[in-house]
N, C-alpha and C positions, 0 to 999 in steps of 0.2 A: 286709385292713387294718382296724382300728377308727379309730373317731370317741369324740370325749371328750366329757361334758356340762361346763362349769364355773360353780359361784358365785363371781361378783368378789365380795371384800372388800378392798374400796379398789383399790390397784394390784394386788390379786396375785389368783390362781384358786385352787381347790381341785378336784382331780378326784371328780365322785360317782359316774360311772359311767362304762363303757367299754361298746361296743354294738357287735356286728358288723353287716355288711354288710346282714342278713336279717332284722333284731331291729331294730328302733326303742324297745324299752324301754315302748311303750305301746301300747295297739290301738286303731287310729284306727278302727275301723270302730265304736266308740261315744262321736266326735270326735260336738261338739254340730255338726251339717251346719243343721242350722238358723240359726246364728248369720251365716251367713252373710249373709241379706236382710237380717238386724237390722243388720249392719253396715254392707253394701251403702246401706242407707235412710239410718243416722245422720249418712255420710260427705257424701251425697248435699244433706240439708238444714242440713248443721253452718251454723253462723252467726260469725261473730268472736266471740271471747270462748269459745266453748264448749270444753267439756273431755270427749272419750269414755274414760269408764272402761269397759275391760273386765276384766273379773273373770278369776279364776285358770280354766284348762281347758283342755283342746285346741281346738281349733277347725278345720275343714275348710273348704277353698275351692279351686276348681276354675276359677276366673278370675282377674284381677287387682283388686286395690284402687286408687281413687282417691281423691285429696283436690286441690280448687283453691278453697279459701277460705279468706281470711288468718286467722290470728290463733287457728287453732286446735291445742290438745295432745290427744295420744292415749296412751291411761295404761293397763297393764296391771298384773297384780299383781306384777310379777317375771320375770325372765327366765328362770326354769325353770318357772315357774307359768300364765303366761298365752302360750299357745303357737298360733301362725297359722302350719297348715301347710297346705301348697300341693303334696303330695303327688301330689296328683287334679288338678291344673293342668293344665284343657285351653285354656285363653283367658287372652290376655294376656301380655305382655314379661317383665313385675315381679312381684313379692307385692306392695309398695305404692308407687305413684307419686305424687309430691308438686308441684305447683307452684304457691306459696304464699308469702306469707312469715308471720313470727313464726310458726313452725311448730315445734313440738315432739313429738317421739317418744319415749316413755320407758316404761320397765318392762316388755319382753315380748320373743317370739321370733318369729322367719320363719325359717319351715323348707322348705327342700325346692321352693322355686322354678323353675321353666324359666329364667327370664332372670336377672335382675337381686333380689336381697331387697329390698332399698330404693333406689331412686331417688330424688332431690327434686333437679328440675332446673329450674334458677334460682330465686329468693326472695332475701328479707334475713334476719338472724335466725333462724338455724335453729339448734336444740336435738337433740342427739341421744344420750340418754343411759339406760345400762342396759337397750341393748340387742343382741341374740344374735341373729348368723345364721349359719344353718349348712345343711348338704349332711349329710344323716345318714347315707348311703353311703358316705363316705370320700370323700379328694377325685377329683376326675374328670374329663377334658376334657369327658364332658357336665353338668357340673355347668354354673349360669349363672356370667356371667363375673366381678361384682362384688357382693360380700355389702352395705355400707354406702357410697353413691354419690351424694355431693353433687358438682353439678358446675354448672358458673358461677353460685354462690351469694355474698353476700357478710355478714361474722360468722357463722362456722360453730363450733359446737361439739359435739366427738363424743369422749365420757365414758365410762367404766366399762364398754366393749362389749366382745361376743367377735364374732371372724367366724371359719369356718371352712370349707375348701374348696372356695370361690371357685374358679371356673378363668381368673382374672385377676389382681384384686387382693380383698384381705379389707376393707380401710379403704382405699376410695380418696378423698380430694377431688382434683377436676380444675378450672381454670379459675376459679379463684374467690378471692377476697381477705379477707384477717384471718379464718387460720385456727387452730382449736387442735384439735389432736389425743392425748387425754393418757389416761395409765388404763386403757385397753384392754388388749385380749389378739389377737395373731393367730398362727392357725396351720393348717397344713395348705393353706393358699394358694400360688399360684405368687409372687404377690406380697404380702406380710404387710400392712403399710402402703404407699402411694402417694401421694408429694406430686407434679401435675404439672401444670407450667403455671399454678403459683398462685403469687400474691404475696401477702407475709407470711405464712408459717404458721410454725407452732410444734407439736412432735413431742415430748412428755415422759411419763416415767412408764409407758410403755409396755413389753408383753414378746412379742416377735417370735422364733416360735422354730418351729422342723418348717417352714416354708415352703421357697420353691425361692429365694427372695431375702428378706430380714428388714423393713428398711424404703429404699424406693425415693424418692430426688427425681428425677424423670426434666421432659425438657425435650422436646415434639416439636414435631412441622411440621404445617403449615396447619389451627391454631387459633386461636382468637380472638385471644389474650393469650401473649406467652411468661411466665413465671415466674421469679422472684429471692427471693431474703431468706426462706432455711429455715433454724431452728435445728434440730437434732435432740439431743437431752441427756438423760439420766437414766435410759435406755432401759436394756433388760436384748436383747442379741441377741444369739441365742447356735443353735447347731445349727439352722441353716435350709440342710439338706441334701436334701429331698423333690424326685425326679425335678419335672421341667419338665414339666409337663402342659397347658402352655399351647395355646392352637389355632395352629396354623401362619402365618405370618405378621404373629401379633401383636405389639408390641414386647415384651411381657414377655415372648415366647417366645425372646428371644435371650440372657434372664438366666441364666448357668450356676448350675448346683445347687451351693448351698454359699455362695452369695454373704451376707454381712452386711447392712453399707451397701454400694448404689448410686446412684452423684450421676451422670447423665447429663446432657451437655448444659445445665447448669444454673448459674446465678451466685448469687455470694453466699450462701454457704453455710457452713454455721458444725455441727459435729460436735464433740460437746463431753460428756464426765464422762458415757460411757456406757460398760454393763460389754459388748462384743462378746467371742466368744470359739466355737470349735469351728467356725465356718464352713468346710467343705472345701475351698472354692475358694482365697477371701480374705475377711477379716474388711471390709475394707472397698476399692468398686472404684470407680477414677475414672473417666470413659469418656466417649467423643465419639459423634455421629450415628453417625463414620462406622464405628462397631465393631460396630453391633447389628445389622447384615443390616435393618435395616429397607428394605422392598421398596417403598416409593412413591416413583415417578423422579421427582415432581412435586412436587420441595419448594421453597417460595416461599423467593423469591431474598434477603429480607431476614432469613430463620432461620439465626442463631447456633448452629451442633453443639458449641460449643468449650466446656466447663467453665471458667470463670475465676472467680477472687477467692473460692477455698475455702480455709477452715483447718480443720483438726483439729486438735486440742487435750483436754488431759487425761481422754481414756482410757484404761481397763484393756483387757488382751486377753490370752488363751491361748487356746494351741492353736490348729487354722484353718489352713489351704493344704495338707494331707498328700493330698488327692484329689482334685485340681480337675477339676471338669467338662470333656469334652472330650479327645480327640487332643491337639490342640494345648496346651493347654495342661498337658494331663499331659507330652509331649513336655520341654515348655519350662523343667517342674518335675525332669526327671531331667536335664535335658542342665544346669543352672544349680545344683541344690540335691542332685541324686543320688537313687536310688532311696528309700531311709528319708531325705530332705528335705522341706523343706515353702517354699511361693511363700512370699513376706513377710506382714507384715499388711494393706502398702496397694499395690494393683496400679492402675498407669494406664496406661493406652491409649499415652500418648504423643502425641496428637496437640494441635497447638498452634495461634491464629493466627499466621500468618507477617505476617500484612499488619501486625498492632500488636508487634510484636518491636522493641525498641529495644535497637543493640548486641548482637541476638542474644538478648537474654530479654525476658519479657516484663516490662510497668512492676509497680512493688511493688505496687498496687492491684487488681493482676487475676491476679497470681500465687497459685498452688497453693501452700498453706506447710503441710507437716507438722510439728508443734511437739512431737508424741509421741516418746518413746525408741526408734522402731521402722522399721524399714528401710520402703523404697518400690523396688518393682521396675519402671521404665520399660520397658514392653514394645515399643518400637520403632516402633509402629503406621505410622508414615508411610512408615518403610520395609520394607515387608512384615513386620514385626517378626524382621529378619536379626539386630538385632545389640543385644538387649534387656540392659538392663545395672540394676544394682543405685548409683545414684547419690542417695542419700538427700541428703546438705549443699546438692545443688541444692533442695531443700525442707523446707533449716533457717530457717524462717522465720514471722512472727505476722502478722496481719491485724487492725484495727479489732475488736473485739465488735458482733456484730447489734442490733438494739433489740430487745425483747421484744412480742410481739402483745397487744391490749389488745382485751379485749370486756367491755361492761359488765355482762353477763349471766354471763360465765364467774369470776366471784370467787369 
């Protein structure tokens, strides 16, 4: 398999190089190893206000990075220019862990990680911008599990990046409030983007493409904060077909190959004027707790599995469901659409609360409304998925518009 280099210019990439498996395109073995204390020191005594510029070059590091002092950016030349790889990684989770706030990241790479590229767990004010992580291998279940990882942060911004390879997600923010997620690129991840568990984020301008899922809002159990109010709009997600190479038992590992959008578990949610298209599964998949195998019996008693009060709305789509992941549901796709058939564009679980059903549906405020020209396939879920049916007019329907997430930093 290859791995891509890309320069963003603005929303879009440009490929400048393809590299196998055995070829990293450069020899690290005249990576400046020295920079490593220089960085080690500057991280060490940073002060609020300070700014580390590191200049264009490779760099070698064989442990992890810290930073826990407010108020500081870390500036390299560029994302193909100033390059921190972790290669030689024998100490430490992350290439660089953060907790801090008024924290900014911008202009470089991490490469080649054990755990995690970046972490920054908890802070306010964090900046993440024009930056590239990637697995130079191709991607891997031993790759680390998330490339770009803010998680119970609050104003988060993560700009013009690439992630690559991930064996979880490539952009994930988890747990965290007023977010934006725009400009980027993911690919070759199990999961492309990941909004989970966070209130107010905002997903734009983004191109989700080669992953095992494109871009995910997932909702889980026994964390902090459950999650509401994701726009997702303007996005380009299109062939995110790459085997599931997720680690067993994780949720993303229950995401079949081919999937677009996935809203699990999640409210208020808003899908809107993105180009989806070629996903093999389904272009976009609605779904509850109880569809992803997730295996912890011990889910606290006040967690919501139900998806409620989603609209989609003015998107494009082609092509998408000709090879869905899975038995089952290739099964489901020859016994309903026939062998040269294809699943619809929007596939849902089926599963609903029973307890808030008024009259048998649910109230117009928490209801699932597809407002697109394009069929919805009810997969039956509650009852063992016996008698899955093609019922779109039950989600002939519109919702409120979301508000938009405001950072004063992101203008």
């Amino acid at each position: 398999m290859k791995t891509f280099k890309y320069l963003m210019i603005g929303a879009s990439a440009l490929v400048l190089t393809a590299c196998g498996n055995s070829d990293t395109s450069r020899d690290l073995a005249e990576a400046n190893v020295d920079y490593q204390a220089t960085l080690m020191e500057q991280l060490i005594d940073a002060q609020p206000g300070d700014v580390i510029e590191i200049p264009a070059g490779v760099y070698s590091f064989d442990r992890s990075l810290s930073l826990n002092i407010d108020g500081v950016t870390i500036r390299g030349a560029g994302m193909d220019e100033t390059i921190l790889s972790f290669q030689d990684q024998i100490a430490g989770a992350e290439g660089l862990i953060v907790t801090a706030n008024d924290f900014t990241l911008e202009n470089l790479a991490i490469e080649d990680t054990i755990g995690d590229g970046l972490k920054v767990n908890g802070g306010e004010n964090i900046i993440i911008r024009g930056v590239r992580v990637e697995w130079t291998n191709g991607y891997a279940t031993e790759n680390g599990a998330y490339g770009i990882y803010p998680v119970q942060t609050t104003n988060v911004l993560v700009e013009d990046t690439v992630a690559i390879g991930a064996s979880d997600a490539g952009i994930y923010v988890g747990q965290s409030r007023n977010v934006i997620v725009r400009n980027s690129r993911a690919e070759y991840n199990v999961a492309g983007i990941e909004i989970e568990n966070c209130i107010g984020a905002d997903v734009y301008g983004n191109t989700a493409t080669n992953n095992t899922g494109g871009i995910l809002v997932f909702n889980m159990p026994n964390l902090p904060q459950p999650g509401y109010h994701t726009r997702v709009y303007d996005n380009d997600i299109f062939a995110n077909n790459t085997e599931n190479f997720g680690h067993a038992g994780t949720p993303v590992a229950s995401v079949p190959a081919g999937s677009g959008v996935v809203i699990n578990s999640n409210d208020q949610v808003e899908i809107f004027n993105n180009r989806i298209s070629d996903n093999d599964t389904a272009n976009i998949i609605i779904s509850s707790l109880h569809s992803t195998g997730y295996s912890d019996y011990s889910v606290q008693t006040d967690f919501d599995p139900y998806p409620e009060s989603i609209w989609i709305h003015d998107n494009t789509y082609s092509g998408g469901g000709t090879s869905p992941d899975g038995l089952d549901l290739t099964a489901l796709k020859i016994a309903m659409f026939g062998l040269n058939g294809a699943l619809p564009d929007v596939l849902f679980d089926g599963f609903v609360d029973d307890a808030k059903l008024v009259d048998g549906a649910l109230p117009d405020a928490l209801r699932i409304c597809v407002s697109d020209p394009v069929d919805v396939l009810n997969a039956d879920g509650p009852n063992g998925y016996a008698s899955p049916s093609v019922d779109t007019e039950d989600f002939r329907c519109s919702l409120d518009s979301l508000s938009a997430v405001e950072l004063a930093f992101a203008d």
